[in-house]
Structure formats: C-alpha cells, structure tokens
C-alpha positions as CSV (number, residue, x, y, z in Angstrom):
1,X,96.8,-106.7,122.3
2,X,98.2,-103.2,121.5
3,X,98.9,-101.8,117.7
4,X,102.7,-103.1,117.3
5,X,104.9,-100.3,117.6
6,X,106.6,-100.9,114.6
7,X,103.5,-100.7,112.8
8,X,102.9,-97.2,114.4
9,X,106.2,-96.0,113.0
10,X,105.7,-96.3,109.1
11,X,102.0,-95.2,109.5
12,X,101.1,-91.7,108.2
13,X,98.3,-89.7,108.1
14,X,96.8,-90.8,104.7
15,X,95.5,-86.9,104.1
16,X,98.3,-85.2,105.2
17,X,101.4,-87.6,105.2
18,X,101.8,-86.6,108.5
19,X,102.9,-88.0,111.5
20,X,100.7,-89.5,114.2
21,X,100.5,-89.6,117.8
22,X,99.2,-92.8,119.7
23,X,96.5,-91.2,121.9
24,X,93.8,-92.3,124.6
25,X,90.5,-91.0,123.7
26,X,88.2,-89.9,126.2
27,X,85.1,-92.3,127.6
28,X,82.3,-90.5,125.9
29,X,84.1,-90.7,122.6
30,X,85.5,-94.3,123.1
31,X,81.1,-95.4,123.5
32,X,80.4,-93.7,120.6
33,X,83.2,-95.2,118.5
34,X,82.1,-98.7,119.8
35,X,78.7,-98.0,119.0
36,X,79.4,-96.9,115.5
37,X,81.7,-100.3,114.9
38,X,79.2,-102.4,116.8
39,X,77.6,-104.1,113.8
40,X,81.2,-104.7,112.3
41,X,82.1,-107.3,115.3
42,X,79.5,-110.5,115.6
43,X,80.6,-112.3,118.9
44,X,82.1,-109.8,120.6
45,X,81.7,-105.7,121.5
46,X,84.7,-103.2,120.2
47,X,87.2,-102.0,122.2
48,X,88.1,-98.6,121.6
49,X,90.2,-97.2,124.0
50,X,93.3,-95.1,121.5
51,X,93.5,-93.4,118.0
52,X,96.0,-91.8,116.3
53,X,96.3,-88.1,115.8
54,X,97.8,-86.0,113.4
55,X,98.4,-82.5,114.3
56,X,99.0,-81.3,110.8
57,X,95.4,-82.6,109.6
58,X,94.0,-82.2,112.4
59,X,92.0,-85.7,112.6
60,X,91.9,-88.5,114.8
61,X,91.9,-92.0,113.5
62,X,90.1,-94.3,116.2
63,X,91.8,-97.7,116.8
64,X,88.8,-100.8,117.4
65,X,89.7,-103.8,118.6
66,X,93.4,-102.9,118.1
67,X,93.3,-102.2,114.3
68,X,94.0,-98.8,113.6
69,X,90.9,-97.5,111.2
70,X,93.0,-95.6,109.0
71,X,90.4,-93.9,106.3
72,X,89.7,-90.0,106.2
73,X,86.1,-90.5,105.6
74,X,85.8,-92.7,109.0
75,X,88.5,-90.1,111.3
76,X,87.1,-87.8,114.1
77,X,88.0,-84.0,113.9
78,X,90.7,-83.2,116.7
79,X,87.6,-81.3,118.7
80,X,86.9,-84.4,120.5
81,X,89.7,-84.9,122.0
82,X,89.8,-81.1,122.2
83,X,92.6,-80.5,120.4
C-alpha cells in the first residue's frame, strides 16, 4: 500500500521545513535500508522501495514498509541517490 498522498502533502522536512519529493531509491540502497530495519519487522522482511527528499537539506528519508521514517538522525545524505 503506497504513503497516502495526502499525507505526503503536509509532510516537511523536519530539519529544514522543506518540501519533499516522493522518490525511488536505487536497489543497492533499498538492501541496505532493509537490512538496517530488518530487526524492527518480526514476521515479515521490509520493503523499501521510495523516500522522500528534500533538496534544501539535502537528506533522504527512506520509506519501510510504507511508513515514511521521518527522523534526521535515521535520513540518508542525498549522495546516494546521487543527488
């Protein structure tokens, strides 16, 4: 089940306030996402396939399992998605 679009309208970047852009991540990033929220999900694996970015902070906020994972500490720099 996708993140609900209205949902994705009132998010923000929580560092910047900025706005964010639904993105697909590449493959190498989406297994090393899973991995990292593997021990968070008992019966079943994550799925990470999007994030949201924000271009002003330059960070990428990985969606697993269709919840958007929306704390600075846990966001990927923009590099990975080479940005």
């Amino acid at each position: 089940m996708p993140v609900d679009p209205e949902l994705l309208e009132i998010l923000v970047c929580p560092q910047s306030k900025g706005e964010l852009e639904l993105i697909d991540l590449p493959e190498e990033v989406r297994a090393m996402v899973a991995e990292k929220y593997r021990e968070h999900f008992r019966d079943e694996d994550p799925v990470v396939e999007q994030a949201l970015y924000c271009a002003e902070s330059s960070l990428v906020y990985p969606i697993v399992s269709d919840i958007p994972v929306m704390l600075i500490d846990e966001a990927l720099p923009a590099t990975v998605i080479g940005r």
